[in-house]
N, C-alpha and C positions, 0 to 999 in steps of 0.2 A: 474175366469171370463176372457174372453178374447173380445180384442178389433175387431172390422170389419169393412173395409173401404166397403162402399158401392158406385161403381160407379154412380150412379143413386140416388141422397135423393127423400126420400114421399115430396110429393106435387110440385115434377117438372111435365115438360108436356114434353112427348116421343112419336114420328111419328112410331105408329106400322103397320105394312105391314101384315094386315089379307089377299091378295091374292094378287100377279104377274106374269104379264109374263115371268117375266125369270124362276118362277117355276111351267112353263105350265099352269097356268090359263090362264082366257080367258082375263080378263082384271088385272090392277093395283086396289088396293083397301088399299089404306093407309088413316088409324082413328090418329088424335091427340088425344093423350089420358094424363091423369094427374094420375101419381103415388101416389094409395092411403095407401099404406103398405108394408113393406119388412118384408117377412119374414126367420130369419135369422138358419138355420140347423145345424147339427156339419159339413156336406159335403158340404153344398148349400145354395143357397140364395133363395129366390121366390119373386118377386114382382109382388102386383097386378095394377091394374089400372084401372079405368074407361073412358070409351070413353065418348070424348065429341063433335065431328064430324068428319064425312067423309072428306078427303080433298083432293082427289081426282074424276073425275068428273063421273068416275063408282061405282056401287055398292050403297046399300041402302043409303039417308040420313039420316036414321033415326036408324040406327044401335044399338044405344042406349036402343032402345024398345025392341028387340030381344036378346042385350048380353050386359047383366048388365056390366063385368069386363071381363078383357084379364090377362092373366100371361106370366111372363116371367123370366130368369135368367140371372146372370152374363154371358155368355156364348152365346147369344141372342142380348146381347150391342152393336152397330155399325159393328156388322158382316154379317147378311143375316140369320144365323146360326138360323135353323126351325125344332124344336124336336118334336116329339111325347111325347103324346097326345094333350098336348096343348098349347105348349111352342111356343111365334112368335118372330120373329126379329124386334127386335125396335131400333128408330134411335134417335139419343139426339138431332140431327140439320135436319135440311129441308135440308138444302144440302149435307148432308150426307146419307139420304133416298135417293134424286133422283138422284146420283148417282150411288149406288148400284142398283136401277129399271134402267137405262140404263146400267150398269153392261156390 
């Protein structure tokens, strides 16, 4: 068995960046969301999460209705860092996100 530090523990709340300007959308669209699982790979991590509001003043407020959970990885943490398929950039502090959005 082996140990893993998880930057991010299940049941924090993380400011994920579903769309921005600086990556040519049309508006900012950052959800606080609460981490509800990691799960942990031989290669990677995956964390899921559930949104629990928009908090930004574009974009659905009801976001929740349409997308049950967001994922994301180690590598996605306080970085901007946006993979394919479905991996977003999630921030651990509010000023950490709106930072990186004026980037």
């Amino acid at each position: 068995m082996k140990k893993v530090y998880l930057p991010v523990e299940v049941g924090s709340f993380v400011f994920l960046v579903f769309a921005s300007k600086r990556e040519r959308y049309t508006d900012d669209v950052v959800v606080k969301c609460k981490v509800d699982k990691a799960t942990v790979y031989e290669d990677k991590i995956i964390y899921s999460c559930k949104p629990i509001k928009v908090v930004t003043k574009a974009g659905n407020k009801e976001i929740d209705k349409w997308v049950p959970s967001f994922m994301f990885e180690n590598a996605n943490i306080d970085t901007g860092h946006r993979r394919s398929p479905n991996r977003y950039p999630v921030f651990t502090t509010k000023e950490g996100c709106i930072k990186w959005l004026k980037g």
